[in-house]
Biopython code that builds the backbone (N, CA, C, O; Angstrom):
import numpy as np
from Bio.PDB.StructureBuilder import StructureBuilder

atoms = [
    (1, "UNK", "N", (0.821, -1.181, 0.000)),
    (1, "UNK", "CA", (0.000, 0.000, 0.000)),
    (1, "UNK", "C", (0.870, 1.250, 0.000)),
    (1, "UNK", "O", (0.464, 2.316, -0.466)),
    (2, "UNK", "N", (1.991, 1.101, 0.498)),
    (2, "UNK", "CA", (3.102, 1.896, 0.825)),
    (2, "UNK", "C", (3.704, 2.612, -0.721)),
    (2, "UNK", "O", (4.317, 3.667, -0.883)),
    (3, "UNK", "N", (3.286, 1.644, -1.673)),
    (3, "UNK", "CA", (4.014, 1.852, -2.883)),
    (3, "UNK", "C", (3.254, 2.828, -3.518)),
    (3, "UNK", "O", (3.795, 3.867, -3.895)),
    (4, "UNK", "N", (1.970, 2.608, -3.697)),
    (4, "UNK", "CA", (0.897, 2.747, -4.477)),
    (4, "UNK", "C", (0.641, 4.548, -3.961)),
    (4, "UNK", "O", (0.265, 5.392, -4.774)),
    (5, "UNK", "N", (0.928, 4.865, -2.498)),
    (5, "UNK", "CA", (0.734, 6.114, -2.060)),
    (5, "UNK", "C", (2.134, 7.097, -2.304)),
    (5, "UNK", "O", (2.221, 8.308, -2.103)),
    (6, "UNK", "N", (2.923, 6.396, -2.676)),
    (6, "UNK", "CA", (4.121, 6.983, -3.417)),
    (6, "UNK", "C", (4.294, 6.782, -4.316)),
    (6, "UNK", "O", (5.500, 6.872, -4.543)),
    (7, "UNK", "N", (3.623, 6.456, -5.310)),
    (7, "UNK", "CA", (3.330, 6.414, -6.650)),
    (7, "UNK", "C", (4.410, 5.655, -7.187)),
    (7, "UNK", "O", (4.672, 5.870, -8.370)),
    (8, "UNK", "N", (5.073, 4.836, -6.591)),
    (8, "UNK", "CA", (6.199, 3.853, -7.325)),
    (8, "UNK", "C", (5.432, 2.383, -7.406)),
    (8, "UNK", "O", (6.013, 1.305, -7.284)),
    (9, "UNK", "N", (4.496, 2.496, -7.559)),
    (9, "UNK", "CA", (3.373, 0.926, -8.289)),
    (9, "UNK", "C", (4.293, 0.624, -9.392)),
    (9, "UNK", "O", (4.780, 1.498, -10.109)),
    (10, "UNK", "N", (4.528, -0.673, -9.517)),
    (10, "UNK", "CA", (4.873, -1.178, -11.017)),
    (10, "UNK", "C", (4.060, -0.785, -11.989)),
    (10, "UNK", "O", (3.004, -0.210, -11.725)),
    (11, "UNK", "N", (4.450, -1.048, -13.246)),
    (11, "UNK", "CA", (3.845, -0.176, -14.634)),
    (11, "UNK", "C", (2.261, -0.899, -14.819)),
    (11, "UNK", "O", (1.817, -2.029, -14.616)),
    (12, "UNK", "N", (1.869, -0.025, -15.154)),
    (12, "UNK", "CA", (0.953, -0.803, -15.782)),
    (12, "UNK", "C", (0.382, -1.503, -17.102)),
    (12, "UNK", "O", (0.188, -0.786, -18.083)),
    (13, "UNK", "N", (0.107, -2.855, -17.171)),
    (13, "UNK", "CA", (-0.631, -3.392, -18.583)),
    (13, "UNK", "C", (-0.245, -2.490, -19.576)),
    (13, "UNK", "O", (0.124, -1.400, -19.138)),
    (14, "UNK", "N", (-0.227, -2.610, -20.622)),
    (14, "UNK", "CA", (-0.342, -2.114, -22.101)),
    (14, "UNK", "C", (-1.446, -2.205, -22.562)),
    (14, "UNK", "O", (-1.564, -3.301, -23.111)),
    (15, "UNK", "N", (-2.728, -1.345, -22.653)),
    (15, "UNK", "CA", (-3.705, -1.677, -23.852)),
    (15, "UNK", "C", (-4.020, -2.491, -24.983)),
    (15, "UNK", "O", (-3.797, -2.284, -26.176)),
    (16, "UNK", "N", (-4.564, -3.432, -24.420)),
    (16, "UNK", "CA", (-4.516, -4.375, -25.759)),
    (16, "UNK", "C", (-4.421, -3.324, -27.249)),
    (16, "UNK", "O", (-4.264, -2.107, -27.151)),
    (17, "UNK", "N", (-4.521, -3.899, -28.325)),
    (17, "UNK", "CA", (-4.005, -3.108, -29.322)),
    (17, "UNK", "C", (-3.364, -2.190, -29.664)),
    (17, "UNK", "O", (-3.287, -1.741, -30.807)),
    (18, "UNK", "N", (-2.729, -1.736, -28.525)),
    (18, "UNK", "CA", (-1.739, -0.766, -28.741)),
    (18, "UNK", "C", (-0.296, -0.815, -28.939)),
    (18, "UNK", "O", (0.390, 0.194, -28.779)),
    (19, "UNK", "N", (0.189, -1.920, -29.272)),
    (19, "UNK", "CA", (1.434, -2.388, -29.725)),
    (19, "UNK", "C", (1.986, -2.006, -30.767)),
    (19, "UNK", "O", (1.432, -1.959, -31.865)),
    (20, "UNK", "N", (3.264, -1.659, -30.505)),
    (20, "UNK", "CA", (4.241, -1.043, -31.793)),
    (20, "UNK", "C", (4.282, -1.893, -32.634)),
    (20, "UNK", "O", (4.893, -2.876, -32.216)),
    (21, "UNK", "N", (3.734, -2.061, -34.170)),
    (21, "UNK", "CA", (3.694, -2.919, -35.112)),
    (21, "UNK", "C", (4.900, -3.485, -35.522)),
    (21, "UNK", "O", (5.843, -2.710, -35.355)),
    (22, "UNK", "N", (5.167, -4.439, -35.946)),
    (22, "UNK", "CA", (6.465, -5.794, -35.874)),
    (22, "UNK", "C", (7.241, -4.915, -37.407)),
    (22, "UNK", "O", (6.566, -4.499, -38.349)),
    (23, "UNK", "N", (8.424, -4.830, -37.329)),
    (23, "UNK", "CA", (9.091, -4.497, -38.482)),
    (23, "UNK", "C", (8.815, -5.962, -39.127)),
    (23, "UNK", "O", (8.693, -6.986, -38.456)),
    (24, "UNK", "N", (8.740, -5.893, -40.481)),
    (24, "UNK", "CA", (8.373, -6.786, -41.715)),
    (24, "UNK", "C", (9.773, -7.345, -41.750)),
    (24, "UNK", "O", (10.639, -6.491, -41.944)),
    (25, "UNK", "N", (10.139, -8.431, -41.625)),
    (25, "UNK", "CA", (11.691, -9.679, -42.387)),
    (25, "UNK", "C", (11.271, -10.416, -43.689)),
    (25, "UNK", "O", (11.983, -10.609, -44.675)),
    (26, "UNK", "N", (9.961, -10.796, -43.502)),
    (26, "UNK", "CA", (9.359, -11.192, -44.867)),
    (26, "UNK", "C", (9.794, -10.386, -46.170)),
    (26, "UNK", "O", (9.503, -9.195, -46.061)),
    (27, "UNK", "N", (10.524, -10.775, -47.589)),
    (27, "UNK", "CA", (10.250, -10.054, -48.352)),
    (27, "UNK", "C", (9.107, -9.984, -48.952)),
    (27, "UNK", "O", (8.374, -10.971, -49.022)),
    (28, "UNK", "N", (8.732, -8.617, -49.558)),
    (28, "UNK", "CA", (7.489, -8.367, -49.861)),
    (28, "UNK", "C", (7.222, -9.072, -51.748)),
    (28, "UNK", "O", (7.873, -8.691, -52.721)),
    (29, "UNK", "N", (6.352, -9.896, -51.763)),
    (29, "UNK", "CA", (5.847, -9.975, -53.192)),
    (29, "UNK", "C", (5.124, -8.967, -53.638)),
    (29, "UNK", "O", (4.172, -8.404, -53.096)),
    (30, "UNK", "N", (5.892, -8.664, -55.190)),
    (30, "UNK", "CA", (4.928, -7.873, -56.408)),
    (30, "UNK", "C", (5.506, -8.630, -57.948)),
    (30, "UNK", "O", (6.526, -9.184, -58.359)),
    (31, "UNK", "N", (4.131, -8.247, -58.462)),
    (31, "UNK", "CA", (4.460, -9.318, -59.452)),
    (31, "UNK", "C", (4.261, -7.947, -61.257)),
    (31, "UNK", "O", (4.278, -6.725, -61.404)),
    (32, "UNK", "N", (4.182, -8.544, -61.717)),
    (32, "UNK", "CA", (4.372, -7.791, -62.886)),
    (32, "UNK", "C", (3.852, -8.232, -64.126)),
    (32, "UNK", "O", (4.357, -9.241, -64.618)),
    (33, "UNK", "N", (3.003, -7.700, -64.673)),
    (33, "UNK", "CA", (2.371, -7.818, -66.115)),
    (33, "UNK", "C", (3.065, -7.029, -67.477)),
    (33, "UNK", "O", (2.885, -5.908, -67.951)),
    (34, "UNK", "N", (4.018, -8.271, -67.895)),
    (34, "UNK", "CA", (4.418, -7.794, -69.105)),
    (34, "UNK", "C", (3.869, -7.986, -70.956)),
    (34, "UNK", "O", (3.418, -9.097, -71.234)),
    (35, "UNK", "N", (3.915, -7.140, -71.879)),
    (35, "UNK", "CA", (3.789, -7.655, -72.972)),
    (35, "UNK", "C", (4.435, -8.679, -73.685)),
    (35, "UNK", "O", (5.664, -8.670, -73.747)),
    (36, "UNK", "N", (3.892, -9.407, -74.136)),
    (36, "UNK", "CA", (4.379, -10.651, -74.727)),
    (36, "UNK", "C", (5.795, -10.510, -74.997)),
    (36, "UNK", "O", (6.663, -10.814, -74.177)),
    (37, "UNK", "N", (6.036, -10.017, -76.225)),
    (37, "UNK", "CA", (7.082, -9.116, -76.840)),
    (37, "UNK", "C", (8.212, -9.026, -75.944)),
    (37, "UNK", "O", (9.283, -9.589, -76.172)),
    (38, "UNK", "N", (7.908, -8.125, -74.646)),
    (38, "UNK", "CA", (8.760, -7.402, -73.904)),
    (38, "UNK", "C", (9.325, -8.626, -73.058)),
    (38, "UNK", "O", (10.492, -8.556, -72.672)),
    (39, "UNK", "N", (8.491, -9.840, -72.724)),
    (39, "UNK", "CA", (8.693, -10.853, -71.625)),
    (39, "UNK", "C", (9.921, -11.818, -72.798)),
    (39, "UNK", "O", (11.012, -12.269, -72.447)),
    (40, "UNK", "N", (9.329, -11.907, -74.135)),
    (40, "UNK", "CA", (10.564, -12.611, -74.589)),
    (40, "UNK", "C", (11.949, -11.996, -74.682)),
    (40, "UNK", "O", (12.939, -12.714, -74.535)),
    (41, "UNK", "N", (12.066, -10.619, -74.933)),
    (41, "UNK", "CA", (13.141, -9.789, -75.131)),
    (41, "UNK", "C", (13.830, -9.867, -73.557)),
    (41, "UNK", "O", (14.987, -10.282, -73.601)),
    (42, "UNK", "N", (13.371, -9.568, -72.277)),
    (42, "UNK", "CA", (14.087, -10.021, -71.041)),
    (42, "UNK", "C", (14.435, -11.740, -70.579)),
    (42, "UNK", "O", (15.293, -12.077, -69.763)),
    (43, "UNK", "N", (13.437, -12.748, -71.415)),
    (43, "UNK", "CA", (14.077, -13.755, -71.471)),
    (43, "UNK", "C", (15.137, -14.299, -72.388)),
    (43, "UNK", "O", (15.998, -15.156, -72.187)),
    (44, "UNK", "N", (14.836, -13.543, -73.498)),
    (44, "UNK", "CA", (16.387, -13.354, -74.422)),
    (44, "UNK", "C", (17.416, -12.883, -73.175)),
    (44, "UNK", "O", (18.176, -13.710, -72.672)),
    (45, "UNK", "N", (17.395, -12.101, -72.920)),
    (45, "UNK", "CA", (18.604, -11.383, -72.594)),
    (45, "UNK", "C", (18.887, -12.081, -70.977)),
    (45, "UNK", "O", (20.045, -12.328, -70.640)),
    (46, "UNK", "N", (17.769, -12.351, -70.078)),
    (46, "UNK", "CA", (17.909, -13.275, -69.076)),
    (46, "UNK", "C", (19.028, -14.842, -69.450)),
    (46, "UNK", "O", (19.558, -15.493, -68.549)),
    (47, "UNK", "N", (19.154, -15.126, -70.765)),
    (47, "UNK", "CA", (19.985, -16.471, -71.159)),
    (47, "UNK", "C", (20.960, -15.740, -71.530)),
    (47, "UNK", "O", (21.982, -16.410, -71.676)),
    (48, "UNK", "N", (21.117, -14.405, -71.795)),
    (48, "UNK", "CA", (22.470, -14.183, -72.410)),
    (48, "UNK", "C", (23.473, -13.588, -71.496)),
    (48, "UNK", "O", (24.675, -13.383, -71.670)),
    (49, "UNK", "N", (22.566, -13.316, -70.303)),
    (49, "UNK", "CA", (23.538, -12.869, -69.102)),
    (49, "UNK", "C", (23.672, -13.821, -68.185)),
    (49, "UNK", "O", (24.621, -13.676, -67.415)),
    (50, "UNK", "N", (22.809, -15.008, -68.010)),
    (50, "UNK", "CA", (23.464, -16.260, -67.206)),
    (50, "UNK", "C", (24.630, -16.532, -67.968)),
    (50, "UNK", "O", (25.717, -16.260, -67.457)),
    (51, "UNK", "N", (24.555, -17.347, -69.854)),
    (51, "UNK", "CA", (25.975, -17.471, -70.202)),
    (51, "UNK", "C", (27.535, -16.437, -69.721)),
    (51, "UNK", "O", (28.680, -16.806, -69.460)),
    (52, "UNK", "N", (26.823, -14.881, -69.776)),
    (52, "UNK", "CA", (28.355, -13.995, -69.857)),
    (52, "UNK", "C", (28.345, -14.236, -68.369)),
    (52, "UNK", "O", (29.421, -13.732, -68.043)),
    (53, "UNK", "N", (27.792, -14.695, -67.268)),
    (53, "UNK", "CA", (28.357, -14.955, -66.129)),
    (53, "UNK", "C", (28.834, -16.232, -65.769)),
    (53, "UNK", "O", (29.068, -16.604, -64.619)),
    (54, "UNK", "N", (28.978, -16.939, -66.890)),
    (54, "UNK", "CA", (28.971, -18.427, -66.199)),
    (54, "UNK", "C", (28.030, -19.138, -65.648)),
    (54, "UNK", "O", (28.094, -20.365, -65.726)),
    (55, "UNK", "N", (27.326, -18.720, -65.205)),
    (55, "UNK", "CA", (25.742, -19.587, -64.960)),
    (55, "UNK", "C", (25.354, -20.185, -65.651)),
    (55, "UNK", "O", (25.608, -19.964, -66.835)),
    (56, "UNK", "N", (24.520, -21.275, -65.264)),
    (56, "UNK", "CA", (23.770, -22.318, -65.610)),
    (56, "UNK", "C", (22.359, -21.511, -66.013)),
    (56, "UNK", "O", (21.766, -21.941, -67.003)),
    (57, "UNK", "N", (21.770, -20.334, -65.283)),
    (57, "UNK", "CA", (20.848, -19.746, -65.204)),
    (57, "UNK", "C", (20.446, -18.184, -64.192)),
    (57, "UNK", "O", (20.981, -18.403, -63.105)),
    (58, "UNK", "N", (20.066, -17.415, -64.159)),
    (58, "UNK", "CA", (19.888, -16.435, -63.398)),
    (58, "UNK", "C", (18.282, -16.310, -63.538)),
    (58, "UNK", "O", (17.624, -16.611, -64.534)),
    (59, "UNK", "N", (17.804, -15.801, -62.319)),
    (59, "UNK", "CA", (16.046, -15.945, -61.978)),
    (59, "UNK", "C", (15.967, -14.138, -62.861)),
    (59, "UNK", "O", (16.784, -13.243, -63.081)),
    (60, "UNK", "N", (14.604, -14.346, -63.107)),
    (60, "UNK", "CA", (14.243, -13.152, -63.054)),
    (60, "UNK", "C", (13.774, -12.599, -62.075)),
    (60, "UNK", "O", (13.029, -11.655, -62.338)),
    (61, "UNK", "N", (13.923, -12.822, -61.073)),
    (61, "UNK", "CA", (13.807, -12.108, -59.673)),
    (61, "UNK", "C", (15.134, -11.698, -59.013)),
    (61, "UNK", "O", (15.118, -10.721, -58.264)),
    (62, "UNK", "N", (16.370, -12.415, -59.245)),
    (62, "UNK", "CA", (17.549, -11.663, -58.922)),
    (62, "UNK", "C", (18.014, -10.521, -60.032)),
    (62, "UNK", "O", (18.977, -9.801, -59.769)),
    (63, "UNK", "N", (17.258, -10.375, -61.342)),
    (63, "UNK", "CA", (17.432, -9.142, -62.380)),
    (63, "UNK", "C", (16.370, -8.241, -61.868)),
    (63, "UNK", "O", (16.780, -7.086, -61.750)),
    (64, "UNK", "N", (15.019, -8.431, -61.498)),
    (64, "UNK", "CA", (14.448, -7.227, -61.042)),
    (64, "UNK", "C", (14.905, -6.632, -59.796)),
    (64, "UNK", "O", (14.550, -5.477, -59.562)),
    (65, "UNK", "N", (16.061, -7.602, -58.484)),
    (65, "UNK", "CA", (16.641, -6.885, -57.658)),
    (65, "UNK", "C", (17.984, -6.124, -57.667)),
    (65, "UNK", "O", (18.630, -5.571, -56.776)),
    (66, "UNK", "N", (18.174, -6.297, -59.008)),
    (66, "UNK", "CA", (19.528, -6.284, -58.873)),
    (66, "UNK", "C", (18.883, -4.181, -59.871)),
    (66, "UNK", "O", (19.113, -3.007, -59.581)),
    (67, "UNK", "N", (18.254, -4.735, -60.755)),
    (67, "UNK", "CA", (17.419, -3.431, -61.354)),
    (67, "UNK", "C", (16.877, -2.622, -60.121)),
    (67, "UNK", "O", (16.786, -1.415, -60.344)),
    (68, "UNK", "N", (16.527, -3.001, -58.964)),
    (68, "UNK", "CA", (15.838, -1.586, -58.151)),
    (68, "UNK", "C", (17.246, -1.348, -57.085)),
    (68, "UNK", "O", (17.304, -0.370, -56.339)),
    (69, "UNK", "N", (18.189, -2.250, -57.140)),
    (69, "UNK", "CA", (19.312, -1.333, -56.759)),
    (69, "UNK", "C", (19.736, -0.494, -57.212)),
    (69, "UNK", "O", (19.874, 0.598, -56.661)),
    (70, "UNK", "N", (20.197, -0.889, -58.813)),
    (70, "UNK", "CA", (21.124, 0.114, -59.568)),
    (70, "UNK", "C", (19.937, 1.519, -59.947)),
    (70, "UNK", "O", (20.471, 2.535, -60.392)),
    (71, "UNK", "N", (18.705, 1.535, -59.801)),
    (71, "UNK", "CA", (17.300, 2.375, -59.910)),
    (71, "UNK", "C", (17.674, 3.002, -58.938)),
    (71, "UNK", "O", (18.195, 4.103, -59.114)),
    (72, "UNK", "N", (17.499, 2.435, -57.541)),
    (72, "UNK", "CA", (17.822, 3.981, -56.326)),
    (72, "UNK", "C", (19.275, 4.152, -55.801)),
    (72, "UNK", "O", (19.496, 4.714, -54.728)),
    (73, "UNK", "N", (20.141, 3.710, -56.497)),
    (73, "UNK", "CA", (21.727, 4.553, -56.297)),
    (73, "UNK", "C", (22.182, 5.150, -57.719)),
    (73, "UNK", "O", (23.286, 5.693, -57.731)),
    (74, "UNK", "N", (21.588, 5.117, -58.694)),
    (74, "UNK", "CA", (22.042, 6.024, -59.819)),
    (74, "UNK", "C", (20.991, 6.923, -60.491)),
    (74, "UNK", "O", (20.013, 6.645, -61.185)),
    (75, "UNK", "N", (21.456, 7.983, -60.104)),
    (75, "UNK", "CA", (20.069, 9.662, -60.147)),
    (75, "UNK", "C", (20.189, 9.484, -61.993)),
    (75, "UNK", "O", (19.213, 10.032, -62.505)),
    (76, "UNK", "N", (20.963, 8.974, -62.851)),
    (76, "UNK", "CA", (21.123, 9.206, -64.152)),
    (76, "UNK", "C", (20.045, 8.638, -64.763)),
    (76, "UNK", "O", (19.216, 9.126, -65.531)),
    (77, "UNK", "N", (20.223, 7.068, -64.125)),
    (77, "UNK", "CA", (18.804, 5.717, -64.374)),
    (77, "UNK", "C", (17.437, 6.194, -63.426)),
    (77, "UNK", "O", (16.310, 5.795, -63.720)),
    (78, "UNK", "N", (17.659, 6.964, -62.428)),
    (78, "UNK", "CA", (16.183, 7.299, -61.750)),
    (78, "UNK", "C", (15.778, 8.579, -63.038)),
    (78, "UNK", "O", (14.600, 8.854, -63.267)),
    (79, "UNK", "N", (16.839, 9.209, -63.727)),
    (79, "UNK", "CA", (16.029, 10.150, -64.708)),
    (79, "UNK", "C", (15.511, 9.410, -65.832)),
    (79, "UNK", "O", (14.384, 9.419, -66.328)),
    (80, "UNK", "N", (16.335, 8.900, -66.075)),
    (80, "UNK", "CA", (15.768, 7.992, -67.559)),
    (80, "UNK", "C", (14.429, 7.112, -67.670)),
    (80, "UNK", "O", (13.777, 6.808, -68.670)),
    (81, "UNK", "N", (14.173, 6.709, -65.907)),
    (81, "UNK", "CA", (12.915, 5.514, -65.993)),
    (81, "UNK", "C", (12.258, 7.211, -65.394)),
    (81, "UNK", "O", (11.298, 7.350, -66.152)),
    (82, "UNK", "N", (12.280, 8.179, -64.699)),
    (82, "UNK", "CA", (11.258, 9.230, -65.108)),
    (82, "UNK", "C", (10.564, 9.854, -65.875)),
    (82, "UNK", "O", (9.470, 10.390, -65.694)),
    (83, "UNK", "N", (11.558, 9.757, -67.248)),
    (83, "UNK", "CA", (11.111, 10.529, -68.138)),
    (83, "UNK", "C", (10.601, 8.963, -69.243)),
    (83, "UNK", "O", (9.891, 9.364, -70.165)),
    (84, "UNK", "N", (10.737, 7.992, -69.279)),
    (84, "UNK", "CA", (10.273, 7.136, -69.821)),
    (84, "UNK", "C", (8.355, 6.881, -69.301)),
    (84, "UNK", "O", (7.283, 6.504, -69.776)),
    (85, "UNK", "N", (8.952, 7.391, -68.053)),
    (85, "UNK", "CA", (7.078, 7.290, -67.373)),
    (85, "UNK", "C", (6.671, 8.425, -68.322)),
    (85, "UNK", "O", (5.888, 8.255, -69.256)),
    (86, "UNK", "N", (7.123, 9.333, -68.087)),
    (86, "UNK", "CA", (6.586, 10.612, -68.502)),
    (86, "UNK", "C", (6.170, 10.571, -69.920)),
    (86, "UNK", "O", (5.300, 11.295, -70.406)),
    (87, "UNK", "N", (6.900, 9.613, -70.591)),
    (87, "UNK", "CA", (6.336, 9.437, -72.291)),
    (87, "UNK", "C", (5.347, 8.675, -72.078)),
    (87, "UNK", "O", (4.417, 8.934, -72.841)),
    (88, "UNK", "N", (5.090, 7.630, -71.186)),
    (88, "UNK", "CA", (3.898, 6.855, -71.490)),
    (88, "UNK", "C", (2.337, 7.490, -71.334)),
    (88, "UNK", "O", (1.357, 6.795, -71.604)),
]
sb = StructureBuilder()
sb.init_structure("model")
sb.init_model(0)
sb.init_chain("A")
sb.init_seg("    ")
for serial, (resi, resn, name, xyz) in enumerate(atoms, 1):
    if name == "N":
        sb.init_residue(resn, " ", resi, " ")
    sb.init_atom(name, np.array(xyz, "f"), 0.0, 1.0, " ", f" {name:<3s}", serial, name[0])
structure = sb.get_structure()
């Protein structure tokens, strides 16, 4: 009782739902709708850059990550896919 009138009570409960939301480890899926055309021309070129690396094969999911790296560290390629939006 001693505590409680000196206001050093242990903390109290947390509000249910009030929890700091969990940082995400999951990577996130997005998927992509390409033109026919355009899907063979990156699978052309998906076989021609496993060969110049020596690979057996490279995913097209390690070329679209390897594309949004070189996208947000080079301002030259963030202009070029800007102004490519900008034509469409």
């Amino acid at each position: 009782m001693a505590q409680r009138q000196a206001g050093t009570s242990a903390k109290a409960p947390a509000k249910p739902g009030h929890r700091k939301p969990a940082t995400r480890t999951k990577p996130v899926r997005c998927t992509v709708d390409l033109p026919p055309v355009l899907f063979r021309q990156l699978s052309d070129w998906q076989s021609q850059a496993a060969e110049q690396l020596g690979e057996s094969r490279i995913t097209k999911q390690q070329i679209l990550v390897a594309l949004v790296h070189e996208l947000l560290g080079d301002t030259d390629l963030e202009e070029a896919v800007l102004d490519r939006l900008n034509a469409e």
